[in-house]
C-alpha positions as CSV (number, residue, x, y, z in Angstrom):
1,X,0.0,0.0,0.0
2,X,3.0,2.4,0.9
3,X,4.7,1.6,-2.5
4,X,1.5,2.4,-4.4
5,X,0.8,5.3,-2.5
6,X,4.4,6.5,-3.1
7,X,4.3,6.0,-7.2
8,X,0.8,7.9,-7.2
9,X,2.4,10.7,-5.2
10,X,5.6,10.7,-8.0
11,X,3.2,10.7,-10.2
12,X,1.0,13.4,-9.1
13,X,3.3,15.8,-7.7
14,X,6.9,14.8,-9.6
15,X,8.5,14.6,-6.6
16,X,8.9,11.9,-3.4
17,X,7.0,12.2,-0.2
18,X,9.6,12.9,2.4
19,X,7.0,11.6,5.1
20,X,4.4,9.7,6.2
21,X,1.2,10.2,8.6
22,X,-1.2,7.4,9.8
23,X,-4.1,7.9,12.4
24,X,-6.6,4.9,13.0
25,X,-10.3,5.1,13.1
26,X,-12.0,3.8,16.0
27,X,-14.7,1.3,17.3
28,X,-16.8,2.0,20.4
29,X,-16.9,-0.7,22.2
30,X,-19.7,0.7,25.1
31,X,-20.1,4.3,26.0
32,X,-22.2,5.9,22.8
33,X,-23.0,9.6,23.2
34,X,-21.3,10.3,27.1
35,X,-18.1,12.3,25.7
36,X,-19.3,15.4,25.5
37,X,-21.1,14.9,28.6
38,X,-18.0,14.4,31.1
39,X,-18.1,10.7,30.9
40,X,-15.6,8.3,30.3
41,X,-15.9,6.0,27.2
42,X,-14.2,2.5,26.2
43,X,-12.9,2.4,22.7
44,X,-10.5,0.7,20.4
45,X,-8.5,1.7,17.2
46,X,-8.6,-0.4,14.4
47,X,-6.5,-1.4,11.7
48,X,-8.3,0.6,9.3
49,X,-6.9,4.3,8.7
50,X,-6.3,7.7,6.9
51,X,-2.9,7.2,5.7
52,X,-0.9,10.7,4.3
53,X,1.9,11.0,2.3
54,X,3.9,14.7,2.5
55,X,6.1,16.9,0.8
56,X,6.8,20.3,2.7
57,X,7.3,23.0,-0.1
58,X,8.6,26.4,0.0
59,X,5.2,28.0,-1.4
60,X,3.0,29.0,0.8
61,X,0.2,26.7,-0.7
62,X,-1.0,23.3,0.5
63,X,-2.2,21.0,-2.3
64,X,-4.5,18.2,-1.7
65,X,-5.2,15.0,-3.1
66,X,-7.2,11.9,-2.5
67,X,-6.7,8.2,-4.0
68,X,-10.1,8.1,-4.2
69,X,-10.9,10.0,-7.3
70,X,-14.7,10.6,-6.2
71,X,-13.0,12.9,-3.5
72,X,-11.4,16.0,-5.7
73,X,-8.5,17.4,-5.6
74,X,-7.9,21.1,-3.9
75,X,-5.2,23.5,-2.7
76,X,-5.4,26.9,-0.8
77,X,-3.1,29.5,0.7
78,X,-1.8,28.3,4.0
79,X,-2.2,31.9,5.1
80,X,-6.0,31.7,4.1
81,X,-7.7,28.6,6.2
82,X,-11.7,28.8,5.0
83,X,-14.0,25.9,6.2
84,X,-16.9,25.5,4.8
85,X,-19.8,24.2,7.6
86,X,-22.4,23.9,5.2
87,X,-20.6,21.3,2.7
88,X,-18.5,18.5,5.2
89,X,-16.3,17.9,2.1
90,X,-13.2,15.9,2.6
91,X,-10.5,18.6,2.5
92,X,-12.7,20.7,5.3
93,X,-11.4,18.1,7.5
94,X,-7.9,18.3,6.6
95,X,-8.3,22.1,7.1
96,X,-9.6,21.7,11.0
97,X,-6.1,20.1,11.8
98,X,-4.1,22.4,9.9
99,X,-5.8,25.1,11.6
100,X,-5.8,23.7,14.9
101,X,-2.5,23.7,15.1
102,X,-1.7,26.6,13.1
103,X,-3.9,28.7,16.1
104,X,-1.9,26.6,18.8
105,X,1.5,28.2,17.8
106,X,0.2,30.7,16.7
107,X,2.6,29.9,12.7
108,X,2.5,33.2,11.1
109,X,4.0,31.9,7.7
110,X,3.0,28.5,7.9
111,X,5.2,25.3,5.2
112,X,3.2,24.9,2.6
113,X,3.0,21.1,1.9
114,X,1.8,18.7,-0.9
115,X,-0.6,16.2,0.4
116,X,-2.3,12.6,-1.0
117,X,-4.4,11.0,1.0
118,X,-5.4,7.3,1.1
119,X,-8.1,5.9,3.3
120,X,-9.2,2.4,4.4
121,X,-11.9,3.9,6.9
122,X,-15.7,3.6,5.3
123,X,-17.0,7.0,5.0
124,X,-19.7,7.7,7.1
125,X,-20.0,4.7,9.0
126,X,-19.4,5.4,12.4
127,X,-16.2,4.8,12.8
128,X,-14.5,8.0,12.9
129,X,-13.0,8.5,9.6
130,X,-13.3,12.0,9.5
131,X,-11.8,12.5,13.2
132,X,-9.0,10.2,12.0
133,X,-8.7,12.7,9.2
134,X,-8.4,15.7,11.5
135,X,-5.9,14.3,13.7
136,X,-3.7,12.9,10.6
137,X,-3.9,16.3,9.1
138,X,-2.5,18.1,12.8
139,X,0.1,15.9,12.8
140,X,1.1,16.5,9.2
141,X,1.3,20.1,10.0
142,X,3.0,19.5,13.2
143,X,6.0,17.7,11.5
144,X,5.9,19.2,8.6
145,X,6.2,22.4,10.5
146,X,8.9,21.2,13.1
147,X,6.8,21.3,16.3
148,X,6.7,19.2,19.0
149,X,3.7,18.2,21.0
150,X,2.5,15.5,23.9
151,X,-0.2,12.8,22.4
152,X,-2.4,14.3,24.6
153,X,-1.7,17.9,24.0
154,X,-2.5,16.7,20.1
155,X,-6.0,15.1,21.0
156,X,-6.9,17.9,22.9
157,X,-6.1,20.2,19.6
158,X,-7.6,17.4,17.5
159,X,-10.9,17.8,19.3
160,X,-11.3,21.6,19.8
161,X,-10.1,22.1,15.6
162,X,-12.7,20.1,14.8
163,X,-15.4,22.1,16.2
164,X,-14.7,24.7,13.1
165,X,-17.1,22.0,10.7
166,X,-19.5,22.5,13.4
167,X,-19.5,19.0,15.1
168,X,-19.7,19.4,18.9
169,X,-17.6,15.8,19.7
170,X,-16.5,15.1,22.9
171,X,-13.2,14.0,22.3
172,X,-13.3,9.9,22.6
173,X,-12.9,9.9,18.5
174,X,-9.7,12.0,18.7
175,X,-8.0,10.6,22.2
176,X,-8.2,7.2,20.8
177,X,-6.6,7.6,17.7
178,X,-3.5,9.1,19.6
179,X,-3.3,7.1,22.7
180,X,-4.5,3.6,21.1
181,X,-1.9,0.9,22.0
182,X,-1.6,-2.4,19.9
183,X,-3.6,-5.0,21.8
184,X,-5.5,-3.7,24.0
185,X,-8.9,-0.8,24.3
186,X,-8.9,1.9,26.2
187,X,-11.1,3.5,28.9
188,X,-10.5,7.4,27.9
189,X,-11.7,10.3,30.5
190,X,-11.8,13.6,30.3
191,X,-10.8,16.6,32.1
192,X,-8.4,16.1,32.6
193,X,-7.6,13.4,29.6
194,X,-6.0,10.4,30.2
195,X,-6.5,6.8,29.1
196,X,-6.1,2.9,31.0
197,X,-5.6,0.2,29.1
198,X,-8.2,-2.6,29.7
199,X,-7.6,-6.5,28.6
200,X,-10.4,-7.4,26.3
201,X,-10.9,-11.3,27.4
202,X,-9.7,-13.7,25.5
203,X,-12.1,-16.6,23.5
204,X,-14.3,-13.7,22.0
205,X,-13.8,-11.8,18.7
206,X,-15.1,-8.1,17.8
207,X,-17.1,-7.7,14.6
208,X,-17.9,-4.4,12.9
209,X,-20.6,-4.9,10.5
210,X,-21.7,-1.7,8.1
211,X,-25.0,-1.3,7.7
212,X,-24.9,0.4,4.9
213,X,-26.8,3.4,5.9
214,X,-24.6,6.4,5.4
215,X,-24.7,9.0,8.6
216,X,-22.5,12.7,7.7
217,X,-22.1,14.0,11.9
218,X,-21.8,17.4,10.6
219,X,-24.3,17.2,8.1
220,X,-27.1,16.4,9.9
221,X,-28.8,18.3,13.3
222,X,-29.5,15.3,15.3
223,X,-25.8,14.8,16.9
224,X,-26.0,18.8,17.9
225,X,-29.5,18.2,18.9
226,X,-28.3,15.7,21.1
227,X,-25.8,17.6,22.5
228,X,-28.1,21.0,23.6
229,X,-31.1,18.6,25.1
230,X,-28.1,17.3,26.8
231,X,-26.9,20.8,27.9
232,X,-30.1,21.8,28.6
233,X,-31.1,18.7,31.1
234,X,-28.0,19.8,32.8
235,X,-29.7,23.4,33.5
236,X,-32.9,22.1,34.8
237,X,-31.0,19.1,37.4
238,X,-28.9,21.7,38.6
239,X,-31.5,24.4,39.3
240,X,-33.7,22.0,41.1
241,X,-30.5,21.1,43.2
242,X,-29.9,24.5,44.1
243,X,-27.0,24.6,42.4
244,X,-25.1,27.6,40.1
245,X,-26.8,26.2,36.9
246,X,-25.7,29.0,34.8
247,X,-21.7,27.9,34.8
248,X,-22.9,24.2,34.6
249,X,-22.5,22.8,30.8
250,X,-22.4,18.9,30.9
251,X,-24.1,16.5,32.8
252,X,-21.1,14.8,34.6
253,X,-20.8,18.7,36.6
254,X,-24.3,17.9,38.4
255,X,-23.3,14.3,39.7
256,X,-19.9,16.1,40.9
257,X,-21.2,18.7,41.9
258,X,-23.4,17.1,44.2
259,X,-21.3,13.9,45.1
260,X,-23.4,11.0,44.5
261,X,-23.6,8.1,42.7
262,X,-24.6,7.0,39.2
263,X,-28.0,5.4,40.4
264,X,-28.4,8.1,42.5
265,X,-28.2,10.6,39.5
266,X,-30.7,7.9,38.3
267,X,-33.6,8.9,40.8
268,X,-33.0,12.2,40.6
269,X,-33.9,12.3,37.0
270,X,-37.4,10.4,37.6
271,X,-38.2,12.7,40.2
272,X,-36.8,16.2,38.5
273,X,-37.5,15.8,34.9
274,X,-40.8,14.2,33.1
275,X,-41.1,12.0,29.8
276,X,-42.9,14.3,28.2
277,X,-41.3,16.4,25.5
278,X,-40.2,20.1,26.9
279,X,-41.1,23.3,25.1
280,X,-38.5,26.5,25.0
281,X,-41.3,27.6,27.0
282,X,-41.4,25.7,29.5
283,X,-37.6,25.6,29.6
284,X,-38.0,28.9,30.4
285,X,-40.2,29.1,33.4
286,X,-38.6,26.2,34.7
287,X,-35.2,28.3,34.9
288,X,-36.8,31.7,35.2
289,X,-35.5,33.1,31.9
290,X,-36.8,35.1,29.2
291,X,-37.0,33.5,25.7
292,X,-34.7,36.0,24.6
293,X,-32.1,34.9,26.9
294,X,-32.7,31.3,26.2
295,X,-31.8,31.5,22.5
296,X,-29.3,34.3,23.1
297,X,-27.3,32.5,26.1
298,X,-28.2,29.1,26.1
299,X,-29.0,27.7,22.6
300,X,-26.2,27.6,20.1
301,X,-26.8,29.4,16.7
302,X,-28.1,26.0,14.7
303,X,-30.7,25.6,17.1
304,X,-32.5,28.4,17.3
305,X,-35.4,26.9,15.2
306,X,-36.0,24.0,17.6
307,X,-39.4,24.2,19.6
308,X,-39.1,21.1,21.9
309,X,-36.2,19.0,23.7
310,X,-36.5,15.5,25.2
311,X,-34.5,15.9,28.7
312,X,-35.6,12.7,30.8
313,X,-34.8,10.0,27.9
314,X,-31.5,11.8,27.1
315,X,-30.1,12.1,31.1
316,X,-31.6,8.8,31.5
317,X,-29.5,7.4,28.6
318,X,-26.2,9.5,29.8
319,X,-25.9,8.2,33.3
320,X,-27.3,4.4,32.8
321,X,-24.6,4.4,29.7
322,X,-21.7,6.4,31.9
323,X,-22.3,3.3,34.8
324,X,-22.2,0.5,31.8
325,X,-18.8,1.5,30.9
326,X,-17.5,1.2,34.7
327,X,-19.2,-2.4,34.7
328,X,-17.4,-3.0,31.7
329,X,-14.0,-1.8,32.7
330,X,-14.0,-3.9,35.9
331,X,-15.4,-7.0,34.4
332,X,-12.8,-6.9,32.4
333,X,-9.7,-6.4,35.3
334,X,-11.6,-8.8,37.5
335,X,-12.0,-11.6,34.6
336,X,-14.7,-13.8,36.4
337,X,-15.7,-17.1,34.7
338,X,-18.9,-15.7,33.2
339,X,-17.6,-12.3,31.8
340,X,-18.7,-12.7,28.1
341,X,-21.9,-13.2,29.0
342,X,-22.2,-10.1,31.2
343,X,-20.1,-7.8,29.1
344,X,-22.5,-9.1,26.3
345,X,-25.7,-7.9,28.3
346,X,-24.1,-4.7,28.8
347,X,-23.8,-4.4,25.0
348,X,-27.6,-5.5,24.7
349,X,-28.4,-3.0,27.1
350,X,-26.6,-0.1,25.3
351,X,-28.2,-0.6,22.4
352,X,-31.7,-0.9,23.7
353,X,-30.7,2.6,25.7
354,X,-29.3,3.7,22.5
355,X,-32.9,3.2,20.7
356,X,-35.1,4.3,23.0
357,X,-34.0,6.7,25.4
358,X,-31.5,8.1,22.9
359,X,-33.3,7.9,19.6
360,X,-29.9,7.2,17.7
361,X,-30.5,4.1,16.1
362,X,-32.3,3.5,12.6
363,X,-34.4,0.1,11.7
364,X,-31.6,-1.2,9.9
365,X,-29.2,-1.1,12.4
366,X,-31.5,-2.5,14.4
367,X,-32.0,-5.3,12.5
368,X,-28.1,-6.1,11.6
369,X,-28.1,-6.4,15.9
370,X,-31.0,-8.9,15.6
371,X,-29.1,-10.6,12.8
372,X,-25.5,-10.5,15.0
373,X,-27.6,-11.9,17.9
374,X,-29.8,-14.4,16.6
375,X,-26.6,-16.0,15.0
376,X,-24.1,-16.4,17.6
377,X,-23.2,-12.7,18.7
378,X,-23.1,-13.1,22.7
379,X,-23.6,-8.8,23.0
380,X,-24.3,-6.6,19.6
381,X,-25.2,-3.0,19.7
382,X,-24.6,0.3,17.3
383,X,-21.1,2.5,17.5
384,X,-20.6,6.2,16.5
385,X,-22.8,8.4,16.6
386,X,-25.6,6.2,15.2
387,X,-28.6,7.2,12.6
388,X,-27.0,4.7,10.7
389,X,-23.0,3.4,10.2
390,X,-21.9,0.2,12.0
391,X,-23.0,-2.3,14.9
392,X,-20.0,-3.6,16.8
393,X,-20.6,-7.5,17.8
394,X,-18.9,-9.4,20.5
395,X,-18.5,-13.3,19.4
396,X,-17.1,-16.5,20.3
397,X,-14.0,-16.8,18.4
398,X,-14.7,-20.4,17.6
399,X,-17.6,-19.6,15.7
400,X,-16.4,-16.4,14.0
401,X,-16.4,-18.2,10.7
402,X,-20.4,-19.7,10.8
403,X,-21.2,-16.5,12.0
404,X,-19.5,-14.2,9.0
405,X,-21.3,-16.2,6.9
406,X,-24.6,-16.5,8.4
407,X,-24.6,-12.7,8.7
408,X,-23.2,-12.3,4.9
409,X,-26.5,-14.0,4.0
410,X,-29.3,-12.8,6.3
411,X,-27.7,-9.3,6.0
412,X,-25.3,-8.3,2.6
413,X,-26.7,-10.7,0.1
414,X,-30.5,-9.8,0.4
415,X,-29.8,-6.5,-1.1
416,X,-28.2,-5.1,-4.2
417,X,-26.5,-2.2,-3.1
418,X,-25.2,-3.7,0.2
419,X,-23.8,-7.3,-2.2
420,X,-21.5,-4.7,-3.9
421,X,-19.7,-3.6,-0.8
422,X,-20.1,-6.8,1.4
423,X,-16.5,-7.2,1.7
424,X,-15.7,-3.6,3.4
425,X,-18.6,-4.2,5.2
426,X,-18.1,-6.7,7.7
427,X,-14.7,-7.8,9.4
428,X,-13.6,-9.4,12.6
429,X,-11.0,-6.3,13.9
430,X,-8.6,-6.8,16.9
431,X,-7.4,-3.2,19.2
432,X,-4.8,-1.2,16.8
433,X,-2.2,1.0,17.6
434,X,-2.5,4.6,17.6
435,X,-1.2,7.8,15.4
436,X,2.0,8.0,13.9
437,X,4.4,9.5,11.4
438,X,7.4,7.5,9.9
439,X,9.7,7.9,7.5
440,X,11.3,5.2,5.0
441,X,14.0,3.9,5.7
C-alpha cells in the first residue's frame, strides 16, 4: 500500500514524499454519546486508517489529493484557512487540523505542503474516519512544520479544531486515535484526559458490520440536537439542586457537583425531569429566563429553530450508559468465569438505551443487531454516533467463521446495493495501535 501510495504521489506531484502520517479510526466498544457529557468512554483503534503521504514546499500553498478520485483534488493558501460548515467535504477536514494547530502556535508563515491521502476507513459509517482525518492532518502540520507536542496535547487540539465544521464531539474519536496501544482498548476520560488500558478477554472476537446506511455528523442536526437537550437537562438538574446552573455545561458537573452516585443521578432524573417532550417555553419558566435569553445564552446558533427537547430520555440514557462502561471496565480487570456473557448484556443494554431513550439508532441497524444476535453474537449494539454506520458485535472466536457467513446472508446478500460492498462491510477487527508519522528507511 505504501509503494502504491508513493508512485501515485511521483506521479501526481513529480517529486517523493519525504514523510508519512497514519491515524486509525475507531470502534466504540460501550459508551455511545457520554463524551461530550463528562463521561468516560471505552474504545478501540482499528487497523483501518487515513494514511498521508507529505512533501513540505517552499510556497505558501497546500495541495491536496485523494486516491479516491470521487474525493477531488484542492489547494489553498496556508495563510487563508476557510471551512466551509455547510458542505463537510473531505478537505474541510484536513483544514480543522491544519488550523488547529496553526492557532496553537500561533505559525505566522506556515510550510506549505503537498498532500495525497489514502483511506481504508468507510465513509460515514461510524467509525471515525473524519476524526482520523483531522488528527492525521495536525500531525502532518506538526511535522511538517517542526513542532513538537504530547499525544495528549495533540488530541486535545484534534478535538477543539474540529469544532470549526460545526461537530460538537466530545473527544473519545480523537483521544483514541492518539493514545491507542496495539492490543488492548482503552477506557479514555476527560478533564483532565488520560486513558487505562483494559484486557479485552480472551475466547471472543469483535465484529464491525456496516449497515450500509450512510450518517455525515456534521451534516445532519441530530448529533448537535443531542448535544443541547443534553446541555439543557444539565440546566434544569442543577436548578432543582440548588445549584449555580448558569456555569454548569455537561451533565457529569451535576453528579460532581453534588457527590453522588450514578443510580443516584438515576432517581434524581425520575423525580426532576418528566417524559414528556419540553417546550423553549417551559424551559424557560422552569429556569426563570426570558426567551430572549434562552436562544441568546443558552442555545447555540443551529438551534435556534427548535421548539421542543426531550430531557428525561437523554439524562436517563447519559448516566445508565456512563455506569455500563465502569461495569465494563471492571469485568474486564476482575475476569470472572462468566464475563462474556455479562459484558454481552451490557452491550444489549446499550443498544436498547441507545434506541429508545436516545433515539440514535435507525431500523436497519436494528435489524443487523438482531441478525449478530440471533446468529451467535453473545452482546451486539450500534457505535458512532448512530442514525445509521456500524453495529460492533462481541463473538465467540470459535464460531467467528459460521457467523460471517450467516450474517453475509441474512444481511449483505439480500440487497443489491449492500452485495457490492459486502466485503468492506463486515470484518472481525482486533485493538490497533495509535497515530504515527514515519519515514522510510
Amino acid at each position: 500500500r505504501l509503494q502504491k501510495l508513493k508512485e501515485m504521489f511521483i506521479s501526481k506531484f513529480g517529486s517523493a514524499p519525504k514523510f508519512y502520517a497514519r491515524a486509525p479510526g475507531r470502534v466504540n466498544l460501550i459508551g455511545e454519546h457520554i463524551d461530550y457529557c463528562g463521561y468516560a468512554v471505552l474504545p478501540m483503534a482499528i487497523e483501518q486508517d487515513i494514511l498521508i503521504a507529505v512533501e513540505p514546499v517552499q510556497t505558501q500553498v497546500v495541495q491536496l489529493a485523494n486516491t479516491n478520485s470521487s474525493y477531488l483534488d484542492f489547494n489553498t493558501s496556508v495563510n487563508n484557512i476557510q471551512i466551509n460548515k455547510t458542505k463537510p467535504q473531505w478537505h474541510n477536514y484536513f483544514l480543522c487540523g491544519l488550523k488547529g494547530i496553526q492557532e496553537h502556535f500561533g505559525l505566522n508563515n506556515p510550510t506549505g505542503m503537498n498532500c495525497l491521502l489514502d483511506g481504508t476507513i468507510p465513509p460515514s459509517s461510524g467509525l471515525s474516519s473524519s476524526s482520523a482525518l483531522v488528527c492525521c492532518a495536525g500531525l502532518v502540520t506538526l511535522r511538517a512544520n517542526g513542532k513538537t507536542l504530547s499525544k495528549v496535547e495533540l488530541a486535545e487540539i484534534c478535538t477543539k479544531s474540529e469544532r470549526y465544521i460545526g461537530t460538537e464531539g466530545g473527544g473519545m474519536d480523537q483521544s483514541i486515535s492518539f493514545l491507542a496501544e496495539e492490543g488492548t482498548a482503552k477506557l479514555i476520560e476527560f478533564s483532565p484526559l488520560r486513558a487505562t488500558d483494559v484486557r479485552l478477554p480472551s475466547g471472543a472476537t469483535f465484529v464491525i458490520a456496516n449497515s450500509c446506511v450512510e450518517m455525515n455528523k456534521a451534516a445532519t442536526s441530530h448529533y448537535n440536537i443531542r448535544v443541547m437537550e443534553c446541555r439543557l437537562a444539565t440546566k434544569l438538574l442543577s436548578k432543582s439542586k440548588g445549584l449555580e446552573w448558569k456555569k454548569m455545561l455537561r451533565l457529569h458537573d451535576v453528579q460532581t457537583k453534588l457527590g453522588v452516585s450514578l443510580e443516584e443521578m438515576l432517581t434524581i432524573v425520575e423525580e426532576v425531569l418528566h417524559p414528556e417532550p419540553y417546550s423553549t417555553e417551559e424551559i424557560c419558566k422552569c429556569l426563570g429566563i426570558s426567551l430572549e435569553e434562552l436562544h441568546s445564552q443558552i442555545l447555540s446558533q443551529n438551534m435556534q429553530d427548535v421548539s421542543t427537547f426531550k430531557l428525561y430520555q437523554r439524562a436517563k440514557h447519559v448516566y445508565s450508559e456512563a455506569a455500563r462502561v465502569l461495569e465494563f471496565q471492571k469485568i474486564c480487570s476482575e475476569a470472572p468465569a462468566n464475563a462474556l456473557q455479562l459484558l454481552g448484556e451490557l452491550m444489549k443494554q446499550s443498544h436498547i438505551s441507545c434506541r429508545e431513550m436516545y433515539e440514535c439508532s435507525c431500523p436497519e441497524l436494528d435489524r443487523l443487531v438482531d441478525i449478530c444476535l440471533q446468529f451467535g453474537a453473545i452482546g451486539s449494539r450500534l457505535t458512532g454516533a448512530g442514525w445509521g454506520g456500524c453495529t460492533v458485535s462481541m463473538v465467540p472466536t470459535d464460531k467467528l467463521n459460521t457467523f460471517l457467513k450467516n450474517v453475509k446472508k441474512a444481511y449483505y446478500q439480500t440487497d443489491g446495493q449492500r452485495l457490492a460492498v459486502e466485503n468492506n462491510s463486515l470484518f472481525a477487527t482486533k485493538p490497533g495501535r495509535g497515530a504515527l508519522v514515519f519515514v522510510e528507511a
